[in-house]
PyMOL Python script that loads the backbone (N, CA, C, O; Angstrom):
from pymol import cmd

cmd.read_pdbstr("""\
ATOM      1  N   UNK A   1      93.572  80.865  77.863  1.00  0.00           N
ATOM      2  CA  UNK A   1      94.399  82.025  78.062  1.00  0.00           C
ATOM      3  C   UNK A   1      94.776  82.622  76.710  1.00  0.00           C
ATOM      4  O   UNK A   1      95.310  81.844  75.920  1.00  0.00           O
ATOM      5  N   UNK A   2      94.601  83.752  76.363  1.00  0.00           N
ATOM      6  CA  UNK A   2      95.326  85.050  75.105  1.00  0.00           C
ATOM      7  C   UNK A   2      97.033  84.299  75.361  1.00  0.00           C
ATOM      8  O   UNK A   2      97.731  83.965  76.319  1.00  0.00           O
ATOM      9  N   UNK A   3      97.107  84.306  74.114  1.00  0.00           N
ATOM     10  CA  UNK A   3      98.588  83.679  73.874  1.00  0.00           C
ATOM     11  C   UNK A   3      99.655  85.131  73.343  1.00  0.00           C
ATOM     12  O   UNK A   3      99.177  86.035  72.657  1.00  0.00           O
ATOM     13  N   UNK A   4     100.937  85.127  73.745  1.00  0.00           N
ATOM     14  CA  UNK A   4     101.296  86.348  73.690  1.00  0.00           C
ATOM     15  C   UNK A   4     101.735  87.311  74.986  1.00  0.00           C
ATOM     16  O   UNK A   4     102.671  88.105  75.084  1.00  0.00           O
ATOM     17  N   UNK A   5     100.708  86.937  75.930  1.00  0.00           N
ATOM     18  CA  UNK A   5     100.457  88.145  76.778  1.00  0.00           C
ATOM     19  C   UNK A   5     101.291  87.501  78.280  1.00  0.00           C
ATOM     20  O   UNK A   5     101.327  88.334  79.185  1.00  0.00           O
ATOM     21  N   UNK A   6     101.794  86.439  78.533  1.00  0.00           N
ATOM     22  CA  UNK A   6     101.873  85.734  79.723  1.00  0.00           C
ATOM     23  C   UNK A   6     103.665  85.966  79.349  1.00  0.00           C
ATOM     24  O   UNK A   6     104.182  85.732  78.256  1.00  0.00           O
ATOM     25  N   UNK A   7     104.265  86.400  80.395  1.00  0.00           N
ATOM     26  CA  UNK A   7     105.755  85.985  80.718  1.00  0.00           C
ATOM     27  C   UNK A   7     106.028  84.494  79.932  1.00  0.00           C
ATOM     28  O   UNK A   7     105.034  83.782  79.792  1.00  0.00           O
ATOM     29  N   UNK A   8     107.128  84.072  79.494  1.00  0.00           N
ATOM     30  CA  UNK A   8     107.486  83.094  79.149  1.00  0.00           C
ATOM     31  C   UNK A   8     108.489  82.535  80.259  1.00  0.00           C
ATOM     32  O   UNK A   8     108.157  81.498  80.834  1.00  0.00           O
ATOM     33  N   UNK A   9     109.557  83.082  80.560  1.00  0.00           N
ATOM     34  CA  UNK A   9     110.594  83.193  81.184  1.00  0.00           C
ATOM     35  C   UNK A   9     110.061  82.916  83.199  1.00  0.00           C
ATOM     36  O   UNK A   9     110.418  83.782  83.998  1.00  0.00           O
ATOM     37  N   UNK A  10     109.384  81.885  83.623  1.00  0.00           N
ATOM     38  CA  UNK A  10     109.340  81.940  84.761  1.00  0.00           C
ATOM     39  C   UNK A  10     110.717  81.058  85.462  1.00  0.00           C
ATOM     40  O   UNK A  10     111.522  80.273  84.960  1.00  0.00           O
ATOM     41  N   UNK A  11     110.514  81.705  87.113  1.00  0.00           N
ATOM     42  CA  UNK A  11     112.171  80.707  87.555  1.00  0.00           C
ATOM     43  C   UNK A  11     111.837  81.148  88.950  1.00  0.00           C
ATOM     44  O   UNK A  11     111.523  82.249  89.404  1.00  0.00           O
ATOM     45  N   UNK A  12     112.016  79.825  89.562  1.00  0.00           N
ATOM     46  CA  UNK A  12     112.264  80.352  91.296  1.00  0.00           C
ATOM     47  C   UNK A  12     112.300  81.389  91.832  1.00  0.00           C
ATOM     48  O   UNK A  12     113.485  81.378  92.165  1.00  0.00           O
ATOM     49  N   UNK A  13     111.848  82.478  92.256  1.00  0.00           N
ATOM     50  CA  UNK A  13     112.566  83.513  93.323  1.00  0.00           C
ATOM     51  C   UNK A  13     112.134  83.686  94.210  1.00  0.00           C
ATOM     52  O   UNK A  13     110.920  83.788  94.382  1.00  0.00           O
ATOM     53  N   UNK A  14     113.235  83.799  95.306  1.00  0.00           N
ATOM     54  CA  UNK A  14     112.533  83.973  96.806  1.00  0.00           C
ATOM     55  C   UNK A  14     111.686  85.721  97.555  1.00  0.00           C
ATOM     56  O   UNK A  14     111.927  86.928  97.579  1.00  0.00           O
ATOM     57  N   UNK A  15     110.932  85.012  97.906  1.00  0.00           N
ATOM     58  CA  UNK A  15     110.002  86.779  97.942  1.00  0.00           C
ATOM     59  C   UNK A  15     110.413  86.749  99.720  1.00  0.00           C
ATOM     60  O   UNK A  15     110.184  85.856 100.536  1.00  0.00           O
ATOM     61  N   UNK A  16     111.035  87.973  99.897  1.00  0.00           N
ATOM     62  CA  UNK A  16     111.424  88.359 101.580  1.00  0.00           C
ATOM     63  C   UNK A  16     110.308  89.296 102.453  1.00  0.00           C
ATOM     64  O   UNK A  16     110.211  90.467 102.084  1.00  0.00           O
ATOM     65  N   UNK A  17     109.726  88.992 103.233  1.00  0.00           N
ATOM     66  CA  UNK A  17     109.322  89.864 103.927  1.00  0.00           C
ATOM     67  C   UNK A  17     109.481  90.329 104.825  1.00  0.00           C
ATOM     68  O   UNK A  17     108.991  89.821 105.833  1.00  0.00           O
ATOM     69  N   UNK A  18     110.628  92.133 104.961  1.00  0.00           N
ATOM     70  CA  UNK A  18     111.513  92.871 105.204  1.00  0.00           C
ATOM     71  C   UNK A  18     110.663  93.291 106.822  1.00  0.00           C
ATOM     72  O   UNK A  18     111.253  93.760 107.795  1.00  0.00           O
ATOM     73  N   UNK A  19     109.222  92.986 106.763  1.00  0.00           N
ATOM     74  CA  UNK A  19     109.186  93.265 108.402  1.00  0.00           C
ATOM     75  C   UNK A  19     109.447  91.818 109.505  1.00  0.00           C
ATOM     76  O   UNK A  19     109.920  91.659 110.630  1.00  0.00           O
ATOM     77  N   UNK A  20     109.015  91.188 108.750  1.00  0.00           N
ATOM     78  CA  UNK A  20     109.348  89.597 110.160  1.00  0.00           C
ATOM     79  C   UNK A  20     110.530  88.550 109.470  1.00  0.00           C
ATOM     80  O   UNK A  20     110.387  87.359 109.746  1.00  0.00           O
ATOM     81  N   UNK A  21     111.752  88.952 108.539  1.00  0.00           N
ATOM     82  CA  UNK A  21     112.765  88.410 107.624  1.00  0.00           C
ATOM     83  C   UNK A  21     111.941  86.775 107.555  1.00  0.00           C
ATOM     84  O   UNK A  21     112.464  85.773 108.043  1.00  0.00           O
ATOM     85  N   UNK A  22     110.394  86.764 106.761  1.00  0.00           N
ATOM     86  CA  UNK A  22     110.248  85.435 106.345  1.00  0.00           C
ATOM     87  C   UNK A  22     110.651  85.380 105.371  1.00  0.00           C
ATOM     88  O   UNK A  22     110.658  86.475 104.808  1.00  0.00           O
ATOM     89  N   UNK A  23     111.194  84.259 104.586  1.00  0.00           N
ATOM     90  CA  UNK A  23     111.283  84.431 103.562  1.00  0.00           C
ATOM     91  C   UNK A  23     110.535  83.059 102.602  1.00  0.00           C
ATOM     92  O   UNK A  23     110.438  81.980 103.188  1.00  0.00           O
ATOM     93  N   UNK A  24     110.111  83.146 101.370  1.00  0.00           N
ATOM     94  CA  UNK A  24     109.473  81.730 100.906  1.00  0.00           C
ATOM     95  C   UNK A  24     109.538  81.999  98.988  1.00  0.00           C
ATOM     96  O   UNK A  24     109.208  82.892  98.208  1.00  0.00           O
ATOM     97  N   UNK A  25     110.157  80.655  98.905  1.00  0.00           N
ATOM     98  CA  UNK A  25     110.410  80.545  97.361  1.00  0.00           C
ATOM     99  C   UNK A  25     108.825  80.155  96.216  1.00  0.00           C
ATOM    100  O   UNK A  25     107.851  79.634  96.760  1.00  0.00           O
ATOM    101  N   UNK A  26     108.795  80.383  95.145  1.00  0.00           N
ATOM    102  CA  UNK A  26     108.254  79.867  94.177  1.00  0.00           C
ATOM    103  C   UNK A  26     108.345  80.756  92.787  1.00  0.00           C
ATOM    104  O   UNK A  26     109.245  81.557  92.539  1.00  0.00           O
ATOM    105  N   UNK A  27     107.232  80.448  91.939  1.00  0.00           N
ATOM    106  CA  UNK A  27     107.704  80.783  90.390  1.00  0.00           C
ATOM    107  C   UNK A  27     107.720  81.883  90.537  1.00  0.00           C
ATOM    108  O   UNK A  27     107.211  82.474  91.490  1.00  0.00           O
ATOM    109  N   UNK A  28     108.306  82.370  89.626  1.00  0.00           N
ATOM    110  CA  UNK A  28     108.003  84.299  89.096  1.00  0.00           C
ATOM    111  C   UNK A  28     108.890  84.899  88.184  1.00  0.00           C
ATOM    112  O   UNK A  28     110.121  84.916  88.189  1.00  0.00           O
ATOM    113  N   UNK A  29     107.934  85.473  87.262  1.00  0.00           N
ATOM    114  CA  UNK A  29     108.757  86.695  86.518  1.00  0.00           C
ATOM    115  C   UNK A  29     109.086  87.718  86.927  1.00  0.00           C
ATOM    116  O   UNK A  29     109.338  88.518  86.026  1.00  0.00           O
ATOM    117  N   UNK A  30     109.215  88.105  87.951  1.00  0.00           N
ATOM    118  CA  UNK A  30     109.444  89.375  88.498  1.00  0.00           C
ATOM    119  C   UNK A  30     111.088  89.508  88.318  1.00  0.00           C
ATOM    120  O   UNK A  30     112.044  88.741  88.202  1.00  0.00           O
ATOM    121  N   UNK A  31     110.859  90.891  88.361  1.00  0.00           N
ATOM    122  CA  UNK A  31     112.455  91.606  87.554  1.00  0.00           C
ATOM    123  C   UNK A  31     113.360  91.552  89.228  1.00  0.00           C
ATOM    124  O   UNK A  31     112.861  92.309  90.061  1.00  0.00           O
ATOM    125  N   UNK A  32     114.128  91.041  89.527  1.00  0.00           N
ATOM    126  CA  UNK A  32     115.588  91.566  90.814  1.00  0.00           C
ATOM    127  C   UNK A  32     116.747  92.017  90.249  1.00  0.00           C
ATOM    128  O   UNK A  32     117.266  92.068  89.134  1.00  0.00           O
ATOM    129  N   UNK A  33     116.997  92.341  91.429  1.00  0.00           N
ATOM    130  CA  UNK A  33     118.336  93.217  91.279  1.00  0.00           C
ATOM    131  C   UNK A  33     119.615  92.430  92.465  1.00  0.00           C
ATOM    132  O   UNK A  33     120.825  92.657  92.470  1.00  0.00           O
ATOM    133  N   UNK A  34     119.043  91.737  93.136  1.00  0.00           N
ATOM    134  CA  UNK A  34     119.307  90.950  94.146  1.00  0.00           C
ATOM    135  C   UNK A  34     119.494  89.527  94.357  1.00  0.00           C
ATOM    136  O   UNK A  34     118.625  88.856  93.800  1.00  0.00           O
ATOM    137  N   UNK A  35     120.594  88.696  95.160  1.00  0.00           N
ATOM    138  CA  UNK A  35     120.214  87.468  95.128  1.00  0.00           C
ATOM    139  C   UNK A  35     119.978  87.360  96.927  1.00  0.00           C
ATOM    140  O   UNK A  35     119.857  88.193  97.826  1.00  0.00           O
ATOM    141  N   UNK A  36     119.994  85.901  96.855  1.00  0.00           N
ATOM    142  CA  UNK A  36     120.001  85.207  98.185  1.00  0.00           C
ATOM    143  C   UNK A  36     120.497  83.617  98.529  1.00  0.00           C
ATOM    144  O   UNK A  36     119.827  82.851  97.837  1.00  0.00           O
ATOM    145  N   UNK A  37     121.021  83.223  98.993  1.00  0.00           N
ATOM    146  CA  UNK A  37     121.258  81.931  99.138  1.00  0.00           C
ATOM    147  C   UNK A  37     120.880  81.109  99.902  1.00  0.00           C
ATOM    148  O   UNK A  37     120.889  81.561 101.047  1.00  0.00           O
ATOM    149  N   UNK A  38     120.424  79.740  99.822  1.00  0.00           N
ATOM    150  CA  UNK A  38     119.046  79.603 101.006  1.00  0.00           C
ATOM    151  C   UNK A  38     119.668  78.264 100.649  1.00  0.00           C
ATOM    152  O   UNK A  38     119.868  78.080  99.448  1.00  0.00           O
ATOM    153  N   UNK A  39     120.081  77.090 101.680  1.00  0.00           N
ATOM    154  CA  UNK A  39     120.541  76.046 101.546  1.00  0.00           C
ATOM    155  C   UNK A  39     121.474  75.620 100.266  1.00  0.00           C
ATOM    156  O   UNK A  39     121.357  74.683  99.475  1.00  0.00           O
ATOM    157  N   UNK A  40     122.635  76.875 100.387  1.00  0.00           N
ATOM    158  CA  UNK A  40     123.460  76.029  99.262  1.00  0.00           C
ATOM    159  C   UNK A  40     122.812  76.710  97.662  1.00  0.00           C
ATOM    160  O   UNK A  40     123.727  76.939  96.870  1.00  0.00           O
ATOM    161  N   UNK A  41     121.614  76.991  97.211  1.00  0.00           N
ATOM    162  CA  UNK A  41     121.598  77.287  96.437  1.00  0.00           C
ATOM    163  C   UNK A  41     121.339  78.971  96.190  1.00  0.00           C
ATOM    164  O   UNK A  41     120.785  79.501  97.153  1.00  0.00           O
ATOM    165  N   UNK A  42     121.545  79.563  95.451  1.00  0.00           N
ATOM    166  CA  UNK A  42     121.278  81.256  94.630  1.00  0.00           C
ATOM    167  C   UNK A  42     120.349  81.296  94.406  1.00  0.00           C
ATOM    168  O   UNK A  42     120.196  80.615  93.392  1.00  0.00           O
ATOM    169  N   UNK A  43     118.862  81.976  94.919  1.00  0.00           N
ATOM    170  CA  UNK A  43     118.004  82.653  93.937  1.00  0.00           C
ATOM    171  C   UNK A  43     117.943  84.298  93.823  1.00  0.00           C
ATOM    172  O   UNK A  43     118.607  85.138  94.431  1.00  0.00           O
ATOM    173  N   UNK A  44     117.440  84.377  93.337  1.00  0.00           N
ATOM    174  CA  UNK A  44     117.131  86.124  92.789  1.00  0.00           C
ATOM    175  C   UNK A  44     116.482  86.342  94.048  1.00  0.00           C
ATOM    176  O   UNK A  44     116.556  85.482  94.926  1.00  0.00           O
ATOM    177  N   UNK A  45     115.908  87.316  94.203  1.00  0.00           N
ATOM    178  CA  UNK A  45     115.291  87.949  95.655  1.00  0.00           C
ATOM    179  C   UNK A  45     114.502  89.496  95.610  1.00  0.00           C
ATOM    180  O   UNK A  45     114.887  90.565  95.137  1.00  0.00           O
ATOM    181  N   UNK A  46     113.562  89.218  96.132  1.00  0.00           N
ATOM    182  CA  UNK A  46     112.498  89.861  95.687  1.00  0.00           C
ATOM    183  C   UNK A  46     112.175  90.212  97.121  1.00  0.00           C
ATOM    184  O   UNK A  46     111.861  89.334  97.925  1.00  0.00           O
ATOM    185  N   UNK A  47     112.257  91.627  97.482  1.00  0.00           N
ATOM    186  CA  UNK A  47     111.984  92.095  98.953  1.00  0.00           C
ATOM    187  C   UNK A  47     110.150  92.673  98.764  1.00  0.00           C
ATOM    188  O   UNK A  47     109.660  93.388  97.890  1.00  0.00           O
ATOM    189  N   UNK A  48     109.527  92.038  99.918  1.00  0.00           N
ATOM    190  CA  UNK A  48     108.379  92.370 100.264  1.00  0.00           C
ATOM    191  C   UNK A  48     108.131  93.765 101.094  1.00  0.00           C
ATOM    192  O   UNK A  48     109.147  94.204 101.634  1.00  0.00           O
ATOM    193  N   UNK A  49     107.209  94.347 101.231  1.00  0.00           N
ATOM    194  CA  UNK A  49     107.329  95.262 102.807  1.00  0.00           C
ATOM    195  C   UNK A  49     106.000  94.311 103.664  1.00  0.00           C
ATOM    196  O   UNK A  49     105.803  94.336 104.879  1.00  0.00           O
ATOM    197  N   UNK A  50     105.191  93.493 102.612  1.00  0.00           N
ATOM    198  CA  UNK A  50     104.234  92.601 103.985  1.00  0.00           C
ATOM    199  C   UNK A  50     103.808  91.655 102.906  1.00  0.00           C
ATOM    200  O   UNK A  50     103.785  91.731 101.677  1.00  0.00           O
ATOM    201  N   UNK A  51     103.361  90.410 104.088  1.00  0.00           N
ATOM    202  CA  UNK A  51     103.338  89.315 103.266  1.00  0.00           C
ATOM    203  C   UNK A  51     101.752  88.774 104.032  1.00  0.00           C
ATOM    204  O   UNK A  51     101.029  89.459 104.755  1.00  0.00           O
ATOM    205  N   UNK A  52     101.534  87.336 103.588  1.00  0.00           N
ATOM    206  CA  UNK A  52     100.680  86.929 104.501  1.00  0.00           C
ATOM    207  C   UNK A  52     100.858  86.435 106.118  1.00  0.00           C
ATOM    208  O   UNK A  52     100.092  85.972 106.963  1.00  0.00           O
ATOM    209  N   UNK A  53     102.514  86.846 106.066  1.00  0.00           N
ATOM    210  CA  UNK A  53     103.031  86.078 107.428  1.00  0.00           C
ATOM    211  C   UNK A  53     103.303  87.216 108.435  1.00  0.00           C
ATOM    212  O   UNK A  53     103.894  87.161 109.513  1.00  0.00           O
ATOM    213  N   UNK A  54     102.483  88.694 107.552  1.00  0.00           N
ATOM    214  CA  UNK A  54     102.638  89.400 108.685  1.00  0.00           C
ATOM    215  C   UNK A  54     101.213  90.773 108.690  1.00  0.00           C
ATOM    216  O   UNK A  54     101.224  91.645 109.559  1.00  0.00           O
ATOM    217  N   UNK A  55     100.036  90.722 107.528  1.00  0.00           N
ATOM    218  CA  UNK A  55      99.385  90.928 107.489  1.00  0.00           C
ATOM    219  C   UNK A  55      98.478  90.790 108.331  1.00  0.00           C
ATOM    220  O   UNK A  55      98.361  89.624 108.707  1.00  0.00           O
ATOM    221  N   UNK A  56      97.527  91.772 108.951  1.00  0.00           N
ATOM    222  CA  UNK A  56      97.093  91.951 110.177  1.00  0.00           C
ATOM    223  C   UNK A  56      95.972  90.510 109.602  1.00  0.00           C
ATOM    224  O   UNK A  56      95.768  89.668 110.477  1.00  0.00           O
ATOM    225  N   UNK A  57      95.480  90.325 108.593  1.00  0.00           N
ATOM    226  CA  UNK A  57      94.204  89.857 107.963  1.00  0.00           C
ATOM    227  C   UNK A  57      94.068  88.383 108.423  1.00  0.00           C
ATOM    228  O   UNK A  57      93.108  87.730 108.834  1.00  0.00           O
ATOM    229  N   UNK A  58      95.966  87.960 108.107  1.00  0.00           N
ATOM    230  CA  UNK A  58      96.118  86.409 108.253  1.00  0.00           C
ATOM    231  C   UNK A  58      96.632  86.469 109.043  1.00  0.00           C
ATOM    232  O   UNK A  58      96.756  85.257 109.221  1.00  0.00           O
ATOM    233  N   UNK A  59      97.378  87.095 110.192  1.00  0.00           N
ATOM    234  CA  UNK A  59      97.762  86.969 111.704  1.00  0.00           C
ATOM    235  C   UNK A  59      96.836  87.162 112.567  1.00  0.00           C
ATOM    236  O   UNK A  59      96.675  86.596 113.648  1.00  0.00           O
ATOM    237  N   UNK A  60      95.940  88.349 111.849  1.00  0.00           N
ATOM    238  CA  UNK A  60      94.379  87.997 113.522  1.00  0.00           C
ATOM    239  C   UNK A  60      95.328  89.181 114.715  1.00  0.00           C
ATOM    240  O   UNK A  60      95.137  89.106 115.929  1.00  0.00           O
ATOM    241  N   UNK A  61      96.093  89.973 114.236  1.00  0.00           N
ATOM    242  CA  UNK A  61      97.020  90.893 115.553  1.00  0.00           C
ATOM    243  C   UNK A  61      96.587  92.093 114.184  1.00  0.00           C
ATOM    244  O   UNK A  61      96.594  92.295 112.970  1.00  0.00           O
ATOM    245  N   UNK A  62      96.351  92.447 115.086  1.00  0.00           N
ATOM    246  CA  UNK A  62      96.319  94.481 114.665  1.00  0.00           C
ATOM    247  C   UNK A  62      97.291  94.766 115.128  1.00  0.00           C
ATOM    248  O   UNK A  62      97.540  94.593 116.321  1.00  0.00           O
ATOM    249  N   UNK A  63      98.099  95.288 114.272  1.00  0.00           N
ATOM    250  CA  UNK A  63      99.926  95.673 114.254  1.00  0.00           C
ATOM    251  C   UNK A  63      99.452  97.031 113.618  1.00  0.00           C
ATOM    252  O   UNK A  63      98.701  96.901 112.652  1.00  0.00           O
ATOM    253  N   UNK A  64      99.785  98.386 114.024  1.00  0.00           N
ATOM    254  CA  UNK A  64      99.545  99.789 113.526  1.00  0.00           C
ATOM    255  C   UNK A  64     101.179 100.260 112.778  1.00  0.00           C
ATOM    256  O   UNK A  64     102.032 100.654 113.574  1.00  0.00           O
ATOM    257  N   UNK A  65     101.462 100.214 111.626  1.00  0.00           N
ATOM    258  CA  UNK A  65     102.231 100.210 111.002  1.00  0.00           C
ATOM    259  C   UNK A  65     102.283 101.931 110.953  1.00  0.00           C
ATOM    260  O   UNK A  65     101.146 102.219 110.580  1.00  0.00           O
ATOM    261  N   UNK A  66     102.922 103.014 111.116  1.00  0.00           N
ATOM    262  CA  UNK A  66     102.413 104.475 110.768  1.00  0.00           C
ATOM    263  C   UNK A  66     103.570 105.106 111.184  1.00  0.00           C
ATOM    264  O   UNK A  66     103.869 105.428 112.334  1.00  0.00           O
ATOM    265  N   UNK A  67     104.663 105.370 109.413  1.00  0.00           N
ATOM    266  CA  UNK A  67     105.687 105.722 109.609  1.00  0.00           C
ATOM    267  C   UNK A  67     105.940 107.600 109.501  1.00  0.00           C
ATOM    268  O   UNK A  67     106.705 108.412 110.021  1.00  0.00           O
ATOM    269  N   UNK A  68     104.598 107.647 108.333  1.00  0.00           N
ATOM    270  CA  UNK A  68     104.538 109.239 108.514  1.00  0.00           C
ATOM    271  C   UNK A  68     103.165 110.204 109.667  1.00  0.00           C
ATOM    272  O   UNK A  68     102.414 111.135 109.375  1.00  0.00           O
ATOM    273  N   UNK A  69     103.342 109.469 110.916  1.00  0.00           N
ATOM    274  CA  UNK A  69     102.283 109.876 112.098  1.00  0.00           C
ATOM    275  C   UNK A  69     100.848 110.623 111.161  1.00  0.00           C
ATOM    276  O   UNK A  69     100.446 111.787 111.134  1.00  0.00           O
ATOM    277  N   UNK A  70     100.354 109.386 110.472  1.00  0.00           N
ATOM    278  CA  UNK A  70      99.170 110.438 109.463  1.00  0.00           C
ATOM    279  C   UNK A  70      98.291 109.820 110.645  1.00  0.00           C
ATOM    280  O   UNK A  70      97.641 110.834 110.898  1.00  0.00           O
ATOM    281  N   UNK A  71      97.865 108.961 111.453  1.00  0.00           N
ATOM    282  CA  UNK A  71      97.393 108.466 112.176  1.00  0.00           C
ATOM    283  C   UNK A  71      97.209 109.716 113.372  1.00  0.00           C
ATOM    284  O   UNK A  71      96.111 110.127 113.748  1.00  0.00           O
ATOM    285  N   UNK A  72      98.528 110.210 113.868  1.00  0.00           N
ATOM    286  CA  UNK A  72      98.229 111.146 115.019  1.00  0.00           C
ATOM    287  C   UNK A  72      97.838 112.417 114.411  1.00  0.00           C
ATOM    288  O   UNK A  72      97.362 113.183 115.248  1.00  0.00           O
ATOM    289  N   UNK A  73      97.889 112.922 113.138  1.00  0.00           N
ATOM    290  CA  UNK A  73      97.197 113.871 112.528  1.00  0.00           C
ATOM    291  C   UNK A  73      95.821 113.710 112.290  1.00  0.00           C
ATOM    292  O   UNK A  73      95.123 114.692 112.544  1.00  0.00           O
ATOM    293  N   UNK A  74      95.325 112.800 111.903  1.00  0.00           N
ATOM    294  CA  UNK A  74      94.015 112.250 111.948  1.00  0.00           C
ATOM    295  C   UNK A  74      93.115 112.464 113.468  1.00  0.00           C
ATOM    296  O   UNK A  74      91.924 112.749 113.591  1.00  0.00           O
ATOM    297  N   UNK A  75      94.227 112.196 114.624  1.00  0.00           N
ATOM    298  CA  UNK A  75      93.335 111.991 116.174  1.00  0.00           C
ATOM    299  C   UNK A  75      93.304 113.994 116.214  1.00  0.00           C
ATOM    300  O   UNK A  75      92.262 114.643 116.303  1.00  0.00           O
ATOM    301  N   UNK A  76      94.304 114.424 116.150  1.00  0.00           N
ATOM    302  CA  UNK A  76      94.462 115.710 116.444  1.00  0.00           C
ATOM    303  C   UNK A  76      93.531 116.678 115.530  1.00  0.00           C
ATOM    304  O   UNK A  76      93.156 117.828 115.756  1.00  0.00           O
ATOM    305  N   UNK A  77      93.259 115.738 114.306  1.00  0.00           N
ATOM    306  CA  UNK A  77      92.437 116.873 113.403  1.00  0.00           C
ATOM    307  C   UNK A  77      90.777 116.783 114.035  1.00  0.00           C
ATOM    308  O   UNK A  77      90.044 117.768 114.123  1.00  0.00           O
ATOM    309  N   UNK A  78      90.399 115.409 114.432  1.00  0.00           N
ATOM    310  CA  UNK A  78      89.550 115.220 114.313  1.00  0.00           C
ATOM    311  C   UNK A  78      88.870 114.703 116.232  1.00  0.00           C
ATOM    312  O   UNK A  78      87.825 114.216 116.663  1.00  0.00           O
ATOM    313  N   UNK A  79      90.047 115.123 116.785  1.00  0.00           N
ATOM    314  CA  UNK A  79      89.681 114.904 118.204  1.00  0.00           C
ATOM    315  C   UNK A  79      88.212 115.981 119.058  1.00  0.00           C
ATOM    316  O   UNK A  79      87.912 115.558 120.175  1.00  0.00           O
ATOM    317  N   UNK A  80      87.731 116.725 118.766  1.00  0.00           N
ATOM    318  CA  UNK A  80      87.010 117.787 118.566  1.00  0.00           C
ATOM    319  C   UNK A  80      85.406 116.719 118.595  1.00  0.00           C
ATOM    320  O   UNK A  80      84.591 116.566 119.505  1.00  0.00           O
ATOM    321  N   UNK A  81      85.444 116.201 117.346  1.00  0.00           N
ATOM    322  CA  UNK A  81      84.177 115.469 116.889  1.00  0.00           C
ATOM    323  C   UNK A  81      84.330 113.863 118.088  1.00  0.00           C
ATOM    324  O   UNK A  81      83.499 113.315 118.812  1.00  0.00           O
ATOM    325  N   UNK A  82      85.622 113.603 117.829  1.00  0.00           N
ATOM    326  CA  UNK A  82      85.461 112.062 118.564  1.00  0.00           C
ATOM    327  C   UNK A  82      84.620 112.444 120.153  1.00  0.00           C
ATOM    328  O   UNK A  82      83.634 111.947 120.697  1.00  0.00           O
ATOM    329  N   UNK A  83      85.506 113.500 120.514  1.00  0.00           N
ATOM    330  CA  UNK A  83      85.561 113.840 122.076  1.00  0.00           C
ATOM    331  C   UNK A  83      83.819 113.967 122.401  1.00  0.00           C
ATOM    332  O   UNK A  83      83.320 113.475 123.412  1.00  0.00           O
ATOM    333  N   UNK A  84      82.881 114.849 121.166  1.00  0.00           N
ATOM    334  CA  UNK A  84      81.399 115.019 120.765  1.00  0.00           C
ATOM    335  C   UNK A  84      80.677 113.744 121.038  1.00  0.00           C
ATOM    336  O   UNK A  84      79.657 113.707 121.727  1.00  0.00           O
ATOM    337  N   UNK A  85      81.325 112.505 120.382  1.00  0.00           N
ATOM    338  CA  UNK A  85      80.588 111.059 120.196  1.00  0.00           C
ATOM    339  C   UNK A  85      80.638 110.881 121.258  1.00  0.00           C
ATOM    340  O   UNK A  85      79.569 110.447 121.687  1.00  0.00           O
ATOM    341  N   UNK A  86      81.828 111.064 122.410  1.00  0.00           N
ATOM    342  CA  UNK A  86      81.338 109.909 123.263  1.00  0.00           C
ATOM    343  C   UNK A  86      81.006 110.517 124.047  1.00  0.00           C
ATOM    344  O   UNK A  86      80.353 109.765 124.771  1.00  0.00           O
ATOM    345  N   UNK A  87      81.003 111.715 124.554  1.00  0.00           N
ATOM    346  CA  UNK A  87      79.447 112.479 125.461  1.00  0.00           C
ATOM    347  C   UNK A  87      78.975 111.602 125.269  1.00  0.00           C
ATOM    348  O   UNK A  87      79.051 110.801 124.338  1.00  0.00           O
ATOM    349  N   UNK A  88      78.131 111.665 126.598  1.00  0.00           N
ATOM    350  CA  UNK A  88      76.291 111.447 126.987  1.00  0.00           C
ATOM    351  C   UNK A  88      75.630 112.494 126.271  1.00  0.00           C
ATOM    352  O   UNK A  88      75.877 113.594 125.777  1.00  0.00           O
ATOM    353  N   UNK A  89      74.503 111.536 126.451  1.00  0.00           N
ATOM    354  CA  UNK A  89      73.050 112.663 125.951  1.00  0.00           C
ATOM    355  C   UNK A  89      72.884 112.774 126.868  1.00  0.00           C
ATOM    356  O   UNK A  89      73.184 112.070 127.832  1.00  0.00           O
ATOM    357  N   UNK A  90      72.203 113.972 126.761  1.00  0.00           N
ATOM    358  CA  UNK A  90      71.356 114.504 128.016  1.00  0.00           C
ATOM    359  C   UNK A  90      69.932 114.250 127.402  1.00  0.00           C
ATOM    360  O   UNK A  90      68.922 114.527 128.050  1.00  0.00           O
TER     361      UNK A  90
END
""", "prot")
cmd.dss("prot")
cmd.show_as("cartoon", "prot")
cmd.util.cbc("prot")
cmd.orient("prot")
């Protein structure tokens, strides 16, 4: 490893993930603004928006996350062509 370039300063913090409140500790330099207390002890706290405990990839569930409806703009822009595909041929 380039010496210099690596955080020095690592320490516990718990990383939250704000859609299923998991939460799970280990090292990190990451900067908080936040704590948490998790059996008695304080760590810093580090909010996720997805983790592996809720990622469609490692859950195997297709969860459609779509807070600015770009999804129903997408069906509406493009409903025209879909509606084309699934005709029959003649």
């Amino acid at each position: 490893m380039k010496k210099g370039i690596h955080p020095e300063k690592y320490r516990l913090v718990a990383f939250k993930d704000m859609s299923n409140e998991n939460v799970f500790i280990t090292k990190s330099a990451a900067n908080t603004k936040e704590t948490i207390e998790i059996d008695g002890v304080e760590y810093p706290l580090y909010k996720l928006e997805i983790s592996n405990t809720s990622h469609p990839f490692y859950t195997g569930k297709m969860k459609l996350v779509d807070t600015a409806g770009r999804v129903d703009k997408f069906r509406n822009r493009y409903q025209k062509h879909l509606d084309q595909r699934n005709q029959p041929k003649n």
